[in-house]
C-alpha positions in Angstrom: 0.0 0.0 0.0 1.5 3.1 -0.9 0.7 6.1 1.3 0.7 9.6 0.2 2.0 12.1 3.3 2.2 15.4 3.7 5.9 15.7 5.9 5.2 19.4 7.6 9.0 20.8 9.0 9.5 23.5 11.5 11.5 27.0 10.3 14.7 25.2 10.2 13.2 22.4 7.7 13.1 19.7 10.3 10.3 17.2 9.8 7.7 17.5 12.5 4.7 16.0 11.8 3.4 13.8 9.0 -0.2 14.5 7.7 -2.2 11.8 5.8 -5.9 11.8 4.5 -8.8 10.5 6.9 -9.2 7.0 4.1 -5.6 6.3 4.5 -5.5 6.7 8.3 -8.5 4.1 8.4 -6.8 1.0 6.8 -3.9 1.8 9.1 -5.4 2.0 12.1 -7.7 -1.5 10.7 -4.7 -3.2 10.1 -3.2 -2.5 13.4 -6.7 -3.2 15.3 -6.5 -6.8 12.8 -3.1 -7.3 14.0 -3.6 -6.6 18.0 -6.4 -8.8 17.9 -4.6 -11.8 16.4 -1.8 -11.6 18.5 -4.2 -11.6 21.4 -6.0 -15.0 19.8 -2.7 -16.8 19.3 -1.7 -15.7 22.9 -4.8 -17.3 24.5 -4.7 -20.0 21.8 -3.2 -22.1 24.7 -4.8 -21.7 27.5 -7.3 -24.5 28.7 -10.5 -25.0 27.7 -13.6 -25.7 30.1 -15.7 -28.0 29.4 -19.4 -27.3 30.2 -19.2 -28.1 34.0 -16.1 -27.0 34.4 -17.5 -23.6 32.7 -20.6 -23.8 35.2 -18.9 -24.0 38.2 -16.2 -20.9 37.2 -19.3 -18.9 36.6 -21.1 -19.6 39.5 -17.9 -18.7 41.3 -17.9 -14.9 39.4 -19.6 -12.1 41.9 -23.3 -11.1 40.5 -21.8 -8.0 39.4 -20.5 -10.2 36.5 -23.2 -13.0 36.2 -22.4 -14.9 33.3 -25.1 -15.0 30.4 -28.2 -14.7 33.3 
């Protein structure tokens, strides 16, 4: 993906900020959200899975501020 960017530089010509359009911006910021999330999925990929007891009990265990599914 090619991005076009405005560089804007300061009185010396030093780049200080980089300006891009609103479009562009979204499919960044998607593909960082995309990337987050499947970094979070293949850290939990491991962990152990409840079976539906198991799953019961935990929730029964959770305060009622957090009831599970009610």
């Amino acid at each position: 993906m090619e991005i076009q960017k405005r560089i804007l530089v300061d009185e010396d010509d030093k780049p200080i900020a980089v300006q891009i359009d609103v479009a562009t911006f979204s499919k960044i910021e998607s593909v960082l959200e995309d990337y987050a999330l499947g970094q979070l999925i293949a850290e939990v990929a491991e962990d152990d899975i409840l079976d539906l007891k198991a799953a019961k009990a935990y929730c029964e265990g959770l305060s009622e501020e957090h009831p599970c599914g009610g």
